[in-house]
PyMOL CGO cylinders between C-alpha atoms (Angstrom):
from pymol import cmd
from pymol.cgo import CYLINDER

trace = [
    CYLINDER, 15.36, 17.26, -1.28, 18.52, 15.81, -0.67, 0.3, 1, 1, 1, 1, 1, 1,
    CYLINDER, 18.52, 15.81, -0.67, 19.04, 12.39, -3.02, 0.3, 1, 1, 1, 1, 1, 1,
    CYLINDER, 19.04, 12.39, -3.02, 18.92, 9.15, -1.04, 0.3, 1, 1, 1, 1, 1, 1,
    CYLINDER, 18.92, 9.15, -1.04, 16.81, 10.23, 2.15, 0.3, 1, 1, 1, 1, 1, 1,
    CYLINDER, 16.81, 10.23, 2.15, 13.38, 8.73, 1.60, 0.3, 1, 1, 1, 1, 1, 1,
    CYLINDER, 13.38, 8.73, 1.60, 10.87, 10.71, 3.25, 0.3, 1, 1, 1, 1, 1, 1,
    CYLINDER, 10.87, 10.71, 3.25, 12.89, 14.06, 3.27, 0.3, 1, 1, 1, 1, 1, 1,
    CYLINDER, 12.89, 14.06, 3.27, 9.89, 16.47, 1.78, 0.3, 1, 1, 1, 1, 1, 1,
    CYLINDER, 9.89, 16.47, 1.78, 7.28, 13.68, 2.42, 0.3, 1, 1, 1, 1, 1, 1,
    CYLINDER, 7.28, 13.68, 2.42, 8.73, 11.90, -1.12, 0.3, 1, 1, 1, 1, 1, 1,
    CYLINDER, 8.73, 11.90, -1.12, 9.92, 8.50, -1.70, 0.3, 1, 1, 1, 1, 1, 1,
    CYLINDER, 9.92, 8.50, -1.70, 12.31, 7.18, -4.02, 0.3, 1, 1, 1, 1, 1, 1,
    CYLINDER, 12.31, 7.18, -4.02, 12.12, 4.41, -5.66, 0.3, 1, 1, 1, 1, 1, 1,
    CYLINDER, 12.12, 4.41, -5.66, 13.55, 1.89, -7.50, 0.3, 1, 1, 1, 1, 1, 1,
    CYLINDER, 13.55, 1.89, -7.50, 12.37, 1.60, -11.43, 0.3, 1, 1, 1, 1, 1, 1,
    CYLINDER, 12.37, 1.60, -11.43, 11.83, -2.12, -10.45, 0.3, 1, 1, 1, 1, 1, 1,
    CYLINDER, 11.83, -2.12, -10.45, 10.06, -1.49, -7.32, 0.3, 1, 1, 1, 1, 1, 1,
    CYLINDER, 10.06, -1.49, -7.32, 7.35, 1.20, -8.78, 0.3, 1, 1, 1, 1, 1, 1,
    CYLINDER, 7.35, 1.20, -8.78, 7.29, -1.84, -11.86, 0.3, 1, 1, 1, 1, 1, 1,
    CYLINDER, 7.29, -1.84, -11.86, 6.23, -4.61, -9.03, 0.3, 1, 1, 1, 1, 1, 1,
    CYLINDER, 6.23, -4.61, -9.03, 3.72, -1.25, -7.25, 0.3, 1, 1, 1, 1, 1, 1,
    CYLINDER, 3.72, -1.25, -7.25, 2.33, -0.87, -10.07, 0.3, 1, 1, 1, 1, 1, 1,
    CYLINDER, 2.33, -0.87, -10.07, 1.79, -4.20, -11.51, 0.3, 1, 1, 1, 1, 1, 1,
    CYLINDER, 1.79, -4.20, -11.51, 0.02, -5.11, -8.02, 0.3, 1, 1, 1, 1, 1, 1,
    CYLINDER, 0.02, -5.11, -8.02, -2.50, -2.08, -8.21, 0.3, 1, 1, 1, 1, 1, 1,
    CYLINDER, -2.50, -2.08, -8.21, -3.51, -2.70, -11.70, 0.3, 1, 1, 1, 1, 1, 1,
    CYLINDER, -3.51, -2.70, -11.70, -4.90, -6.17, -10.68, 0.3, 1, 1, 1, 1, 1, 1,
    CYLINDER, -4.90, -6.17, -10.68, -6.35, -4.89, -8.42, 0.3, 1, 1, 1, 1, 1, 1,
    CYLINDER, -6.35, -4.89, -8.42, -7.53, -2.28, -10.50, 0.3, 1, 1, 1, 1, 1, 1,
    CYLINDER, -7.53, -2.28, -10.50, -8.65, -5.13, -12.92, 0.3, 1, 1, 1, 1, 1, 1,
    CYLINDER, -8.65, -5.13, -12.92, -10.38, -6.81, -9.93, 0.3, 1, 1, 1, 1, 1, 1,
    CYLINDER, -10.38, -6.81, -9.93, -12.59, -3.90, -8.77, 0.3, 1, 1, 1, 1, 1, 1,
    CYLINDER, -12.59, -3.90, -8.77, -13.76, -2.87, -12.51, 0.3, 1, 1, 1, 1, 1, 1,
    CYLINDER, -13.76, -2.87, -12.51, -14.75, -7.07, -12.97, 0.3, 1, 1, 1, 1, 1, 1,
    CYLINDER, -14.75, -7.07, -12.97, -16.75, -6.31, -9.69, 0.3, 1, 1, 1, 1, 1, 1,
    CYLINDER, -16.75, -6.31, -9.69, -18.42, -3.38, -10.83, 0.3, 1, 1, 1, 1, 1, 1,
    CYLINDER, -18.42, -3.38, -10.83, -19.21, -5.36, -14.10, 0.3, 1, 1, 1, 1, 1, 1,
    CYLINDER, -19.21, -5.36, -14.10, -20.28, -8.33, -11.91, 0.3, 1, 1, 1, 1, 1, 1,
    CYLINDER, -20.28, -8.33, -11.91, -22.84, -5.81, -10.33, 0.3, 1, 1, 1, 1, 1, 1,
    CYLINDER, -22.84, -5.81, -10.33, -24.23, -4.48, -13.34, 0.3, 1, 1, 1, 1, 1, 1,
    CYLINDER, -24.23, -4.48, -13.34, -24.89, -8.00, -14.78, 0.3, 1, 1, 1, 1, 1, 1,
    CYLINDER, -24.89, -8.00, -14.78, -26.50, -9.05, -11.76, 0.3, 1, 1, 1, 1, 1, 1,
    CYLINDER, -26.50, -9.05, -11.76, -23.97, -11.49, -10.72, 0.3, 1, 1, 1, 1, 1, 1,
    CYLINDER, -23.97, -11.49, -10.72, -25.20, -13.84, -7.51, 0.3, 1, 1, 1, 1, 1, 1,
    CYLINDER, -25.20, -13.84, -7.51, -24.08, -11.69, -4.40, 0.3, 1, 1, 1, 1, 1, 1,
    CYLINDER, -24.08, -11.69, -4.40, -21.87, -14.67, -2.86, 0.3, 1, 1, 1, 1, 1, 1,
    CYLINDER, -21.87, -14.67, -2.86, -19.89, -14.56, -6.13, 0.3, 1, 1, 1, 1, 1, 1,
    CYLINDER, -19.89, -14.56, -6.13, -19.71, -10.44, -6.13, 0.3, 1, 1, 1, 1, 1, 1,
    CYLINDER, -19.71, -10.44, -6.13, -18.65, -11.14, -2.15, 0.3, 1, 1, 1, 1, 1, 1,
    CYLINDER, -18.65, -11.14, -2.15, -15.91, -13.59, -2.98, 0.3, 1, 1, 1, 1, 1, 1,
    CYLINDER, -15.91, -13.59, -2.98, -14.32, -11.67, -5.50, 0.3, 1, 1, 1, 1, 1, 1,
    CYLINDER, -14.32, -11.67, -5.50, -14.56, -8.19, -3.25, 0.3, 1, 1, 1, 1, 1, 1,
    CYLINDER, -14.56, -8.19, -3.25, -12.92, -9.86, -0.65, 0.3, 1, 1, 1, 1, 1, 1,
    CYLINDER, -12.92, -9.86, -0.65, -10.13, -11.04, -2.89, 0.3, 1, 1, 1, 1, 1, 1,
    CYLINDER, -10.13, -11.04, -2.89, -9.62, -7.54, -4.11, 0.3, 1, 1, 1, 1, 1, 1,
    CYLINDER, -9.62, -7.54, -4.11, -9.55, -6.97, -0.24, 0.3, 1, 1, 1, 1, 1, 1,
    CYLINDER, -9.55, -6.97, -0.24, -6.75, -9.18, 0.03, 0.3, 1, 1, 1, 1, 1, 1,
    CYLINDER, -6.75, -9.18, 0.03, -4.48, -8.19, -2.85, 0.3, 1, 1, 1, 1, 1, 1,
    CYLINDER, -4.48, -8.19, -2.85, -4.90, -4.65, -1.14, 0.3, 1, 1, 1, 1, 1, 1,
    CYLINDER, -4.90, -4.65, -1.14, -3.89, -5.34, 2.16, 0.3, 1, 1, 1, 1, 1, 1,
    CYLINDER, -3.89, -5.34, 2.16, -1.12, -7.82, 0.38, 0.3, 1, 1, 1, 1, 1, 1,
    CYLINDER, -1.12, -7.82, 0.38, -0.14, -4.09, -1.86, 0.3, 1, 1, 1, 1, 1, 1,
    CYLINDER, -0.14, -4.09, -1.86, -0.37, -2.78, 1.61, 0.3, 1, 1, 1, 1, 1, 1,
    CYLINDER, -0.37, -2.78, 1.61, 1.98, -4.96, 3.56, 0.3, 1, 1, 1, 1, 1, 1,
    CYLINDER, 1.98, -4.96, 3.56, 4.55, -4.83, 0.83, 0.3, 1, 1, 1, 1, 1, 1,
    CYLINDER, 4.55, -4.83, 0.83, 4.88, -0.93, 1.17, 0.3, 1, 1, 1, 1, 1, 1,
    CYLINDER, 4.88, -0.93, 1.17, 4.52, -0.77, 5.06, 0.3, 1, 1, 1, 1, 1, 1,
    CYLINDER, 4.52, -0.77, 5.06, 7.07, -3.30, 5.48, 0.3, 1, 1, 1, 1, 1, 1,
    CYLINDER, 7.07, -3.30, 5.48, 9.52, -0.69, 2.84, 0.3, 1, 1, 1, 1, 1, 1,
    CYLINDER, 9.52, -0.69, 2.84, 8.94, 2.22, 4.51, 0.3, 1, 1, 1, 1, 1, 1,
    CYLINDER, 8.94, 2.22, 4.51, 10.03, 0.62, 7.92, 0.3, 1, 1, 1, 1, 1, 1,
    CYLINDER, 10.03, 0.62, 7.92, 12.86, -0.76, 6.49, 0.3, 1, 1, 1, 1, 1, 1,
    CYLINDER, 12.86, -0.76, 6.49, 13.94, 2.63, 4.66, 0.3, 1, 1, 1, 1, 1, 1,
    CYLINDER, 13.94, 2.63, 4.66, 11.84, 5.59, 5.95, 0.3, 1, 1, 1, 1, 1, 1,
    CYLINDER, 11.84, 5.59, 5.95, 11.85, 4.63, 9.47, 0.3, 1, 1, 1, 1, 1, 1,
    CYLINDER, 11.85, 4.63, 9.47, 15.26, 3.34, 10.24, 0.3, 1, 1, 1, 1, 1, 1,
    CYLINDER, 15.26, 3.34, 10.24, 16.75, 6.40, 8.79, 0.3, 1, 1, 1, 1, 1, 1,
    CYLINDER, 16.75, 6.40, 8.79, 14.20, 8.79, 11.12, 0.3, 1, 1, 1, 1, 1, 1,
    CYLINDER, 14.20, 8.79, 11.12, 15.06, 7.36, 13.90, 0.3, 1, 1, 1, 1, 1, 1,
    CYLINDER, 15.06, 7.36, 13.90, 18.99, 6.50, 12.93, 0.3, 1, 1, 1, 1, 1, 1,
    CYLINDER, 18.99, 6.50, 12.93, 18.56, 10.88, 12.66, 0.3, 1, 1, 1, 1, 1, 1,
    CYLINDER, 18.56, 10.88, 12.66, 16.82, 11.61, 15.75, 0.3, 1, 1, 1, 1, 1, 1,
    CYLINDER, 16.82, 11.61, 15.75, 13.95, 12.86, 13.83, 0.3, 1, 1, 1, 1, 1, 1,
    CYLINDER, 13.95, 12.86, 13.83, 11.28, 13.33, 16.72, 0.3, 1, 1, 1, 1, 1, 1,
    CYLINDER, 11.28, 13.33, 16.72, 8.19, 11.59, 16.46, 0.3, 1, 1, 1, 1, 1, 1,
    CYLINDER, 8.19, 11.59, 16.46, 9.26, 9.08, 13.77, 0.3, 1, 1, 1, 1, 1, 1,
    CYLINDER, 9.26, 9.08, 13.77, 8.19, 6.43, 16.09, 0.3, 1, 1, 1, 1, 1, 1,
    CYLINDER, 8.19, 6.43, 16.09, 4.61, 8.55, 17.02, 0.3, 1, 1, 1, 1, 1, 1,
    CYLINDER, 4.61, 8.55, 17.02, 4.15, 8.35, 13.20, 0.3, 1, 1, 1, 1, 1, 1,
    CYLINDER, 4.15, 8.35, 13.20, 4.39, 5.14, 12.43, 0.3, 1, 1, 1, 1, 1, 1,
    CYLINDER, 4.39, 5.14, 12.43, 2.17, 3.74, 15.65, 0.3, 1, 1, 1, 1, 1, 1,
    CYLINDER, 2.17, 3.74, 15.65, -0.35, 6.40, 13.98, 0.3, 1, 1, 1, 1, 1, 1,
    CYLINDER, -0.35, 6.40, 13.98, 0.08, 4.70, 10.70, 0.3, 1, 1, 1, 1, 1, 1,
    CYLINDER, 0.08, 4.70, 10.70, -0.06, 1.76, 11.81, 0.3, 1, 1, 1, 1, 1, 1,
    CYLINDER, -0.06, 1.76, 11.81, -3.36, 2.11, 13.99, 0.3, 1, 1, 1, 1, 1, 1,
    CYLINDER, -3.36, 2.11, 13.99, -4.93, 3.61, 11.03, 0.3, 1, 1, 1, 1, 1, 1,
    CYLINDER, -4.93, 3.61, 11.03, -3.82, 0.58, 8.55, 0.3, 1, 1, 1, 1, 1, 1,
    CYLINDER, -3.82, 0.58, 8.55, -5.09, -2.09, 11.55, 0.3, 1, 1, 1, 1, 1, 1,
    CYLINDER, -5.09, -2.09, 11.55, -8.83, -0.76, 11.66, 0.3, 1, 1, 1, 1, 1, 1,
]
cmd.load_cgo(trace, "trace")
């Protein structure tokens, strides 16, 4: 894979401070789904297991939105800077599949 091109061999690089800020965004969530799993198995009040699975919902889509806007910025530019065909195709296909 040649160094620098993002998505050459379906790999991304990244940044020791951006897999930090990833990774540090997935373990809340992380943290959010296991107290929601806990909040089931105590019997929690199903508003209050609701609330918190749609904040999990939202950090996710947040985790989400960080990495979409990346790849455009990065993967995408370059694809189409190449003339890689159906760099566009693939990200209307992502992004129909991330809108559902």
């Amino acid at each position: 894979m040649e160094k620098g091109n993002c998505c050459a061999g379906r790999k991304t690089d990244r940044s020791d401070e951006e897999k930090r800020r990833l990774q540090n965004r997935l373990s809340r969530i992380e943290g959010q789904i296991r107290g929601i799993k806990n909040m089931v198995e105590a019997d929690a009040y199903c508003v209050d297991i609701l609330t918190q699975a749609a904040a999990a919902n939202a950090a996710l889509q947040a985790f989400n939105k960080e990495l979409l806007r990346r790849h455009i910025n990065t993967c995408v530019v370059r694809d189409m800077e190449a003339g890689k065909p159906g760099a566009a195709e693939e990200l209307t296909d992502l992004l129909s599949k991330l809108m559902k």
